[in-house]
Structures are given as structure tokens and as C-alpha cells.
N, C-alpha and C positions, 0 to 999 in steps of 0.2 A: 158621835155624829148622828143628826136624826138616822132614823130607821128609813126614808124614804130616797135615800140619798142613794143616786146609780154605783152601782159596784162598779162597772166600767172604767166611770169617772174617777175613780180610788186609785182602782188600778194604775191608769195612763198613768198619773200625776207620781203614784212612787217610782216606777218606772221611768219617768221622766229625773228622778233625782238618785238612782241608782237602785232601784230596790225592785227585786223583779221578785212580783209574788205568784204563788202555788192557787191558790183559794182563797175567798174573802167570806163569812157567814155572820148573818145577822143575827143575833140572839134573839131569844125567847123567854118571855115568861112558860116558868113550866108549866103553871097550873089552868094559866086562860089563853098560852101560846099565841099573844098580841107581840108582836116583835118589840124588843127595846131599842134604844140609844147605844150600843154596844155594838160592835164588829167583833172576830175575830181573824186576824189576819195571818193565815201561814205563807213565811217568804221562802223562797230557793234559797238554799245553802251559798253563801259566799263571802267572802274577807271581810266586806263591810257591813255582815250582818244585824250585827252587833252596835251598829250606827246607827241601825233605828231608832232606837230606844233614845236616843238624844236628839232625835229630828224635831224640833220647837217652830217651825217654820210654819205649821198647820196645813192643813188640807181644803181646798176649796175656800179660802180665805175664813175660817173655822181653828180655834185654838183648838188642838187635840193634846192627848194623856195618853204614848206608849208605853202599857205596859209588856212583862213577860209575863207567860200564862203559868 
């Protein structure tokens, strides 16, 4: 997801489809620390944790790619 995209907005929406998240952080270039295209998202522990990783349905009407870190 672009780098300019509201965290908030993230939030709501996985939350909204069962996924209640901890922290959301945007990456970084190390070297000129411009933020990328990259999130990392840590979720709260829960049954359907593991559900993420197959949620295809996108964000923000955006195809996304979860992976495990």
C-alpha cells in the first residue's frame, strides 16, 4: 500500500473483517529513511490469526500481498 495511506484507515477495515491489530509501521529505506510501500502489521493473538495470510479481498479497494515476517 502506498506509504501515505492512513494507518487508522487499516486498522478500521481489518477490524472490521475480524482482525484486531496491536501496531501498524511503515517501512523505511535504511539508508535515506524515505518511507516505502511496505507496512508491517502486528495483529492480537486469536484463532483466526492465521486467516490473515489468506485474506485476498484487499484493502481500501487495493490488491494487497500478506505476508509472514
Amino acid at each position: 500500500m502506498h506509504h501515505s495511506t492512513d494507518i487508522e484507515d487499516i486498522r478500521q477495515e481489518l477490524l472490521e473483517v475480524g482482525h484486531n491489530v496491536r501496531n501498524i509501521i511503515n517501512a523505511q529505506n535504511k539508508t535515506t529513511k524515505e518511507p516505502l510501500n511496505l507496512l508491517f502489521v502486528d495483529s492480537e493473538p486469536a484463532e483466526n490469526k492465521k486467516g490473515i495470510i489468506d485474506y485476498k479481498n484487499g484493502l481500501q479497494n487495493k490488491i494487497i500481498q500478506i505476508e509472514l515476517p
